[in-house]
N, C-alpha and C positions, 0 to 999 in steps of 0.2 A: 504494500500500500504506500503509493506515491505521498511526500509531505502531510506526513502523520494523518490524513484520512482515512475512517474506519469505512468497512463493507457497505456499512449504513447510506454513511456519503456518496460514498462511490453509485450506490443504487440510486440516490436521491437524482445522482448527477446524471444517472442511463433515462430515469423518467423525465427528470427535463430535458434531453436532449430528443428522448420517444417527441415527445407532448410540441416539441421544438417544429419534430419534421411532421408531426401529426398535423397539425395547421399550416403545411405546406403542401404534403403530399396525400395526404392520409391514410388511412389505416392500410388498405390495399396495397399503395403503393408506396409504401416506405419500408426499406431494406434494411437486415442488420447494418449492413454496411453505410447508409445513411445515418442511422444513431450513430454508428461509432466515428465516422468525420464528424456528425455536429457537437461530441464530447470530444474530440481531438484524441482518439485514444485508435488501436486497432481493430480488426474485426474479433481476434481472436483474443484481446484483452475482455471486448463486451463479454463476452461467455462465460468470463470469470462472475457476473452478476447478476446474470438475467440465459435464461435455456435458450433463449430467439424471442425474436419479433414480435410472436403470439403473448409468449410471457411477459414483454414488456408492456403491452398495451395492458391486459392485465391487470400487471401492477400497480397503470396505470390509473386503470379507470376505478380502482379500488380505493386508491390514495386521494382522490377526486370526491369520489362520493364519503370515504370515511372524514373527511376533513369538514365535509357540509354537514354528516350529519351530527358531530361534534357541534357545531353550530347549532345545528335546531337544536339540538338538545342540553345546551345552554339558553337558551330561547326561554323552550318550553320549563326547566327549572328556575326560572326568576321567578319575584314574585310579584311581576306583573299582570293587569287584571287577563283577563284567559282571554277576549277578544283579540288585547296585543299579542299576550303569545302566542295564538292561532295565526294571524299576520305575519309574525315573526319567523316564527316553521316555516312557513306557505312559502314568506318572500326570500328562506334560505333555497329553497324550491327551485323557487322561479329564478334565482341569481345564479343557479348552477348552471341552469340552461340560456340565461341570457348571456351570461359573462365565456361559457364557452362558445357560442355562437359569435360572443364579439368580437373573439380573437381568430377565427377562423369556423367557415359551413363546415369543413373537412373534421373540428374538435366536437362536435356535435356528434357527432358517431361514439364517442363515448357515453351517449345517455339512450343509446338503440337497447331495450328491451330485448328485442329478439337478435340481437347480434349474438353470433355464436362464441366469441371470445369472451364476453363479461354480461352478458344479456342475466345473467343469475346476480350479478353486482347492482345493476341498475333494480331489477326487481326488488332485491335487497333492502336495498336502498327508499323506495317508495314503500314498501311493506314496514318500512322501522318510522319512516312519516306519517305514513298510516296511525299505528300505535300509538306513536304520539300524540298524533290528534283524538282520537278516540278517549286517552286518559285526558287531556285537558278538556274535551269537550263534556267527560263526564262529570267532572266537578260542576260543571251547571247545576246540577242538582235535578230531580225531578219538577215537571211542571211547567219547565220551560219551553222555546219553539222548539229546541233542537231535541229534546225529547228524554229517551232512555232507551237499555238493549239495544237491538236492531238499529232503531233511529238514529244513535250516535256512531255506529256505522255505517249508515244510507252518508249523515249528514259528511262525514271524513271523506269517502268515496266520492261526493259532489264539492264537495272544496280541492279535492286533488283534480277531478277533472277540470276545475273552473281553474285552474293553474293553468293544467296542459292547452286546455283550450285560449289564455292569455301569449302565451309565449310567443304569439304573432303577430300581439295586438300593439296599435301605435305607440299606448301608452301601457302597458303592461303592471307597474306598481299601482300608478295611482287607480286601472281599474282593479285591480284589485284588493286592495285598503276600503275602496267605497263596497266591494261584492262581501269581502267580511264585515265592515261599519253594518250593511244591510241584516246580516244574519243577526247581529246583536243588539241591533239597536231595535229590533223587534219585542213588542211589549210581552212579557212573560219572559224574554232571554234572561239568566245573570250574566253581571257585569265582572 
C-alpha cells in the first residue's frame, strides 16, 4: 500500500474512479481498464481491490445508497415533528436521484431496480425507506387521515410513488414539501 493508505482507501479511490467513468461512459461501457487510468494505477493493480467491473459498480451503488440511507435515518431519529421527518426521508429520496442524474443520465443506472448488478441494493434501499416511513407514520396515532395497519402502509407506498413520480418534475422539492404539507395539514393528521 502506496503512502500509508489502507485497503479501505485504496477501494474508496477504485469507486470514485468507477463512479468517475460511470458519468462518462456508463455502466456498459466502462472497462477495468478505464477505472484503473482514471485512479492512475494498472489494470492489474485494480484487482488487488475490487474482482472487475461488475464488483465495482456494486460496491458502488451500495456505498451510494448506504450513505443516503444513513441520512434518512438520521432524519427520521430527530425529534422533529413527523410531517418534517416524512419530508426529510422523502427529500433524502428524491436527492439521491436528482443529484445522480445531475452529474451525469449514465449515474442514474445506479438507482435501476431491475439492473442485474445491484437491482437487490436499490430494492434494498427503498424497502428500509419504506420502514421508515411506516414507523414514523405510525406514531400519528390512531384516528388520524393516515390511518393505522394496512393504511400506514397504503399511505408509505403513495408517498414513495409521489417521489418517483416527482423526479421529472420542474420543480421537484418544492412539489413535494406542499404533497407532504397536504397529507398533514389535513384535519384529524398529528403534527
Amino acid at each position: 500500500m502506496s503512502g500509508g493508505k489502507t485497503a479501505a482507501d485504496r477501494r474508496d479511490e477504485v469507486l470514485d474512479a468507477a463512479y468517475t467513468c460511470l458519468t462518462r461512459y456508463g455502466v456498459r461501457r466502462t472497462t477495468m481498464d478505464d477505472i484503473a487510468a482514471e485512479m492512475g494505477v494498472s489494470r492489474s493493480a485494480l484487482y488487488q481491490y475490487v474482482s472487475g467491473k461488475d464488483a465495482a459498480f456494486r460496491l458502488l451503488a451500495e456505498r451510494l445508497h448506504a450513505r443516503a440511507l444513513d441520512r434518512a435515518r438520521a432524519v427520521a431519529a430527530s425529534d422533529a415533528p413527523v410531517g418534517d421527518r416524512v419530508l426529510g426521508v422523502l427529500g433524502v429520496k428524491l436527492d439521491l436521484v436528482l443529484d445522480l442524474r445531475g452529474d451525469s443520465p449514465h449515474a442514474a443506472e445506479l438507482l435501476d431496480a431491475r439492473a442485474r448488478l445491484f437491482g437487490d441494493v436499490c430494492a434494498g434501499f427503498t424497502a428500509e425507506v419504506r420502514a421508515l416511513l411506516v414507523a414514523m407514520l405510525s406514531e400519528s396515532g390512531p384516528g388520524d387521515a393516515v390511518g393505522s395497519g394496512d393504511a400506514v402502509g397504503d399511505t408509505a407506498e403513495i408517498l414513495l410513488a409521489v417521489v418517483t413520480g416527482l423526479e421529472g418534475a420542474s420543480e421537484p422539492r418544492r412539489l413535494l414539501a406542499r404533497a407532504v404539507d397536504a397529507l398533514f395539514a389535513c384535519p384529524g393528521c398529528a403534527h
